[in-house]
C-alpha positions as CSV (number, residue, x, y, z in Angstrom):
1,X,21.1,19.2,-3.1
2,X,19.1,18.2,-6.0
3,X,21.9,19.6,-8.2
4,X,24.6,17.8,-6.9
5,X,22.5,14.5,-6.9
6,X,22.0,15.1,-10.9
7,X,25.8,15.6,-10.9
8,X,26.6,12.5,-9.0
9,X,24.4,10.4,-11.6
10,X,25.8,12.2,-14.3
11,X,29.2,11.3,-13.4
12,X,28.0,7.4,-12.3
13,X,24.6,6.5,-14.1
14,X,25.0,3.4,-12.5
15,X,24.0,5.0,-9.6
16,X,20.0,5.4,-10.9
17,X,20.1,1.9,-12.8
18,X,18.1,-0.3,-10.8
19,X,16.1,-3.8,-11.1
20,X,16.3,-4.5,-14.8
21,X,14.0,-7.6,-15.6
22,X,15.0,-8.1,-19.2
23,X,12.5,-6.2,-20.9
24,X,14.6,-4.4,-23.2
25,X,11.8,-1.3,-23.7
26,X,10.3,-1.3,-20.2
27,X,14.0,-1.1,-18.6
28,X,14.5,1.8,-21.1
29,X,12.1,3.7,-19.9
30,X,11.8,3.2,-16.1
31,X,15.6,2.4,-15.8
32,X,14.5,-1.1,-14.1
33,X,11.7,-1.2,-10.8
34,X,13.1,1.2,-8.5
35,X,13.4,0.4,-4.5
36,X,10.1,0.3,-2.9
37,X,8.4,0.4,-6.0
38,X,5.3,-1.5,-6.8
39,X,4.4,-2.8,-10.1
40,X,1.1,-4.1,-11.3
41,X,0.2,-6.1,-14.1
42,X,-3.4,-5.9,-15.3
43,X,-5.0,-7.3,-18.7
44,X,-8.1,-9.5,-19.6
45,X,-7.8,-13.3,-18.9
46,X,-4.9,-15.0,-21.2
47,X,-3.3,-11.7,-22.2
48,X,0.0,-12.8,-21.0
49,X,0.3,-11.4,-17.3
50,X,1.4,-14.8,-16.0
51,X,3.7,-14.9,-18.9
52,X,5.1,-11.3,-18.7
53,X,5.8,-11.5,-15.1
54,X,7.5,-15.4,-15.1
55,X,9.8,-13.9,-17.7
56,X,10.6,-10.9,-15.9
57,X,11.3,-13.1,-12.4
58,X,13.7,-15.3,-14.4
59,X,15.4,-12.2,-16.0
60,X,16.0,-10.4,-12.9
61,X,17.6,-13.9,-11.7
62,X,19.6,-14.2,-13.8
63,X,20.9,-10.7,-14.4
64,X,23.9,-10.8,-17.3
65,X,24.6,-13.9,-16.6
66,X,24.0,-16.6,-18.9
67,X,23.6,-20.5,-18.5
68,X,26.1,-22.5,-20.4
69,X,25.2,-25.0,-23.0
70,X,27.0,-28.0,-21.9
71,X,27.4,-29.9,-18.4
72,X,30.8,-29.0,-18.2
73,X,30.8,-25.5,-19.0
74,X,29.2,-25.1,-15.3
75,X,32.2,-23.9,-13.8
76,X,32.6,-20.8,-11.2
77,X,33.7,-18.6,-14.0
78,X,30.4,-18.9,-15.7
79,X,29.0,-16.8,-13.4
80,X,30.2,-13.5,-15.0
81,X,27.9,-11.0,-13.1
82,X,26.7,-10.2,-9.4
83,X,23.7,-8.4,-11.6
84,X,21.1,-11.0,-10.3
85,X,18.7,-10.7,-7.6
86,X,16.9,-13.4,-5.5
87,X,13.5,-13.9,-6.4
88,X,10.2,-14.7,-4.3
89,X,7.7,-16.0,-7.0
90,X,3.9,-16.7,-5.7
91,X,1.8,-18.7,-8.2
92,X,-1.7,-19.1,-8.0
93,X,-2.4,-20.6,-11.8
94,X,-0.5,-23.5,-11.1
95,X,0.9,-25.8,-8.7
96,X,4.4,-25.5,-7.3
97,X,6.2,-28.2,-9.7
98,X,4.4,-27.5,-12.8
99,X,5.6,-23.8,-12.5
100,X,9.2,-24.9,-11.4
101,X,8.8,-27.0,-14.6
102,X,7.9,-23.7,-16.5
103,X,10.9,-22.1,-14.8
104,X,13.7,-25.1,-15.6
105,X,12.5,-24.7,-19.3
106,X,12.9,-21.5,-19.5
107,X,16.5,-21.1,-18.1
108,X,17.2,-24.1,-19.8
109,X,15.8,-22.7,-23.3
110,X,14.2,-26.3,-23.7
111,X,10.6,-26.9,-24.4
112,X,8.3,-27.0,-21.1
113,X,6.4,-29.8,-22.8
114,X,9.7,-32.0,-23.5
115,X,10.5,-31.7,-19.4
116,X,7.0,-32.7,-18.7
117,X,6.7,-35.6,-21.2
118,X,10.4,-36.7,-20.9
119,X,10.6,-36.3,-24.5
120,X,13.7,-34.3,-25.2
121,X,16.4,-34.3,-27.7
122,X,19.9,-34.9,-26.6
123,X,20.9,-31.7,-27.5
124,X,18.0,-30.2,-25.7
125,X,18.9,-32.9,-22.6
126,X,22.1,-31.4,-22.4
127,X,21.5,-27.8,-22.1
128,X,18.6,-29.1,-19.2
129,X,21.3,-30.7,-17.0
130,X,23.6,-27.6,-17.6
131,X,20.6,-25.1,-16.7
132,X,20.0,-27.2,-13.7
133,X,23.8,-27.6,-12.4
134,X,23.8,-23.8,-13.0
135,X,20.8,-23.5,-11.0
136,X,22.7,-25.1,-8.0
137,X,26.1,-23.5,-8.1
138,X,24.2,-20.0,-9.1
139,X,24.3,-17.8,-5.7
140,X,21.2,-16.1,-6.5
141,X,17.7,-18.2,-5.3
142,X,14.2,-18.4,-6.8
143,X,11.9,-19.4,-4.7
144,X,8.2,-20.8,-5.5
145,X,5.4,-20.5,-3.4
146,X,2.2,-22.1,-4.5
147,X,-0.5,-20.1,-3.1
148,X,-4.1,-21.6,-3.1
149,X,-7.0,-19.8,-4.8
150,X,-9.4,-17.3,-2.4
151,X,-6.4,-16.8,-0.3
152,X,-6.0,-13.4,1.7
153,X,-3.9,-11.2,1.3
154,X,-2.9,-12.0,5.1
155,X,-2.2,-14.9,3.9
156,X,0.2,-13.9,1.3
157,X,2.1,-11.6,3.6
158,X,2.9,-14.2,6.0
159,X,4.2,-16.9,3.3
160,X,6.3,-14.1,2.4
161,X,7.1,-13.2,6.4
162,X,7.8,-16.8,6.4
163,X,10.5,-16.7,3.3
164,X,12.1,-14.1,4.7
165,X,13.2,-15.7,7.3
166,X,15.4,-18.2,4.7
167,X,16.5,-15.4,2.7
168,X,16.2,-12.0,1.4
169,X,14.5,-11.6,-2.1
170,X,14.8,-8.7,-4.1
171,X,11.8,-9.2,-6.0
């Protein structure tokens, strides 16, 4: 049995690939975060845990798909890949719209401070609305769930119980 599932990779190593989350060295080695697999990020305070893993959420979201520069590139046929997953994200550093703020920049490749001051260049404004019409024609969610401090982990489960019930993430 193990032989033949070696051969069946061998023949389709698409069949081992699994969630990639854009880190070109970690999916090298793990071939992406494998079904049922837990992964845990540990590091002093402002190592770049929050970072690491807000980059890896938006990655997996997006998948090989990339967001078009312009308004009216948003079409149907920009979405090249099924590759992205839905994605349940629980913050506790932040609140909800100053994260989703964190997350628009980032798609959008705009600077997080420019959303939050309203002080972007029209170059920068553009690629925002096209990240955001992308956002809504995109078929893949991210979800944010702000989660207070001292929480349980009870707690956590059941906002996530409580997701699942509007969709299925993947991550």
């Amino acid at each position: 049995d193990t032989w033949n599932e070696y051969r069946k990779v061998k023949e389709n190593p698409e069949l081992a690939r699994k969630m990639h989350i854009g880190l070109r060295e970690f999916d090298r080695i793990t071939n992406g975060i494998q079904n049922a697999e837990l992964l845990l990020i540990g590091g002093e305070p402002g190592s770049g845990k929050s970072a690491l893993a807000h980059n890896a959420a938006v990655n997996a979201w997006l998948g090989d798909n990339k967001v078009p520069a312009t308004p009216e590139e948003v079409t149907s046929d920009c979405i090249i890949s099924d590759s992205g997953k839905n994605v349940l994200y629980f913050t506790l550093e932040m609140p909800y719209k100053a994260q989703r703020r964190r997350i628009d920049a980032c798609i959008a490749g705009v600077p997080l401070y420019g959303i939050r001051d309203g002080t972007l260049t029209p170059a920068e404004e553009e690629r925002f609305k096209a990240s955001l019409k992308f956002q809504k024609v995109y078929n893949k969610q991210f979800h944010v769930v702000d989660i207070p401090r001292g929480c349980t982990v009870t707690y956590v489960e059941s906002k996530y119980v409580e997701k699942c019930y509007e969709f299925k993430p993947d991550l």
